[in-house]
N, C-alpha and C positions, 0 to 999 in steps of 0.2 A: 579586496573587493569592498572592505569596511564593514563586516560584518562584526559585532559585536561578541555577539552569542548564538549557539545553534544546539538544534536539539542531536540527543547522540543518542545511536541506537546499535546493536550489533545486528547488524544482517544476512541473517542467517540463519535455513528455519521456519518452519509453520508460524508457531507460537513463539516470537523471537523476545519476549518478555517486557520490562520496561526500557523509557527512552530517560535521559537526564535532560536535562537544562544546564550548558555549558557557561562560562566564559572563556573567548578565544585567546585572551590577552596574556601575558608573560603570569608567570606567579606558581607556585607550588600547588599540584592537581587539585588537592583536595582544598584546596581554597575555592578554586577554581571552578566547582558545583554549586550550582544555584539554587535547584532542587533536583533531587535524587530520581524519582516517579513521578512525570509529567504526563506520560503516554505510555498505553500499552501497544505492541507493534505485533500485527499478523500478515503473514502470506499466505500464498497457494505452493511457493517453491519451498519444498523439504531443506534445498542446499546443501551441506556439505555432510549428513548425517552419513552414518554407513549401512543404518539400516535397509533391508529392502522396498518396507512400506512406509509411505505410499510411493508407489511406482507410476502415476498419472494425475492428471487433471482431477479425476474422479476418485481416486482415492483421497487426494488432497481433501477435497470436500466434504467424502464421507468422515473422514478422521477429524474434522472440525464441526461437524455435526454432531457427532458421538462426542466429542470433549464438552462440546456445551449440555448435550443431556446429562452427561456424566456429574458434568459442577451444579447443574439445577438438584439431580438426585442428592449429590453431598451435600449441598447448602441446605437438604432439608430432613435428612435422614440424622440421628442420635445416634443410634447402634453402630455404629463403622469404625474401621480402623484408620489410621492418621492416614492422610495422601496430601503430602504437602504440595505437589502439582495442580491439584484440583483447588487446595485453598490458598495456593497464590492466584492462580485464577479467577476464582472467586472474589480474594481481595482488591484483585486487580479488575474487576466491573466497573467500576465508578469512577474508573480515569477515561480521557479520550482514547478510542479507540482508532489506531491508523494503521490501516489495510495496505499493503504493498500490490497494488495489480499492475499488469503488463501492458494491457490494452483497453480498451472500452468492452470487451467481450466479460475479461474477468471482470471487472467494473462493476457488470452488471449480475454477474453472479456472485460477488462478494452480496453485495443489495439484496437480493434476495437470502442469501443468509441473514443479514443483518433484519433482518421483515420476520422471516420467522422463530429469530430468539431476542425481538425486541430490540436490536442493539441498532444506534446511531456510527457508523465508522465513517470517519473523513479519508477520503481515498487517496492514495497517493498514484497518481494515473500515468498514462506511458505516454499524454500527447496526442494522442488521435478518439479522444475524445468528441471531436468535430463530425465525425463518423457516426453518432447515432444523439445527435446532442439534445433534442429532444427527450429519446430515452433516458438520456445520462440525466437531464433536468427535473425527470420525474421520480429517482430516488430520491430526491432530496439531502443527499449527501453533500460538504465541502468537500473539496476537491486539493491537491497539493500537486500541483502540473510543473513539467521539466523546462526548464530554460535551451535546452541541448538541442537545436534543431536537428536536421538532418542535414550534411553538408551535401553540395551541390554533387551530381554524379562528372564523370568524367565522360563523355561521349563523342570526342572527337573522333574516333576511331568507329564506325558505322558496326563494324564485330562487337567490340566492345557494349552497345546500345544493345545491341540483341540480349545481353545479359542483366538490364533491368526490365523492372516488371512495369508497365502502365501502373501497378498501385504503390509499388514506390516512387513513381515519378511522382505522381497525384497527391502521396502523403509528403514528399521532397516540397513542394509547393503548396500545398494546407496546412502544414505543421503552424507555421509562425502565426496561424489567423487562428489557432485555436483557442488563447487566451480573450481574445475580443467574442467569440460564437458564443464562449460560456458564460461571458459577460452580458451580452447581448437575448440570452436565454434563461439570465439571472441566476447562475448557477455560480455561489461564492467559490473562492479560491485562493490561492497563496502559492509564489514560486519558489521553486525550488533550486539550486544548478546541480542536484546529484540526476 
């Protein structure tokens, strides 16, 4: 596709940690890093953990609410014992921060975290974005939107229709105008094809 270099990241994971700065080209790996900590990368998806918690949307949240109180308390307390989670955390504030959400819904509740422990996150968004864009323009957040439309449904078969939704037909045919709405609403951005 001529891409040069890309950022890499493991995904997977609340707090999936740092991103590098690759190059894609032939050559032995460790040449091949440009810089090691470009980005620090967050979700709302646990993924492949085995632990139980968090078990929802709302524990995601809670458990990333209590991480940041936790890293303000260490960052300012002397008396403690080592917690190298909280001071990679910690060292890792001052990189960009890029949020994994699903939809314009988490979007906006990444935002709202990001409001209440000061943090600027560039969103990596699911594409329907176009869906509250207004709202999405008054975070002030960059944006990282998918290339990946939705492909056309199959509906020839009248049965078969019955089993899409009007909001998937509707998101089928707004997906591809969502990059020009954000544009058009001055909401910065950068594409993505994952």
């Amino acid at each position: 596709l001529g891409f040069g270099t890309a950022l890499s990241l493991q995904k997977d994971g609340i707090a999936r940690g740092t991103a590098a700065l690759v190059l894609l080209g032939e050559g032995e790996e460790r040449a091949m890093i440009l810089k090691d900590k470009v980005a620090n990368a967050l979700s709302f998806n646990k993924g492949s953990s085995t632990q139980d918690y968090p078990s929802s949307l709302m524990g995601s949240i809670a458990l990333l609410r209590q991480t940041y109180l936790d890293a303000q308390w260490y960052a300012q307390t002397t008396n403690r014992e080592m917690d190298i989670s909280l001071a990679a955390w910690n060292a890792n504030k001052g990189l960009p921060q890029i949020f994994e959400v699903g939809d314009y819904r988490s979007a906006l509740r990444a935002d709202r975290i990001a409001k209440e422990f000061g943090v600027n996150y560039i969103l990596k968004g699911g594409g329907d974005e176009y869906k509250r864009v207004e709202e999405i323009r008054k975070t002030g957040s960059s944006f990282i939107i998918p290339l990946n439309f939705p492909k056309a449904y199959d509906i020839t078969n009248p049965f078969d229709a019955l089993n899409v939704s009007l909001g998937e037909m509707r998101h089928w045919e707004m997906a591809p105008a969502n990059a020009l709405m954000l544009h058009n609403a001055g909401v910065r951005f950068a594409f993505t094809t994952d």
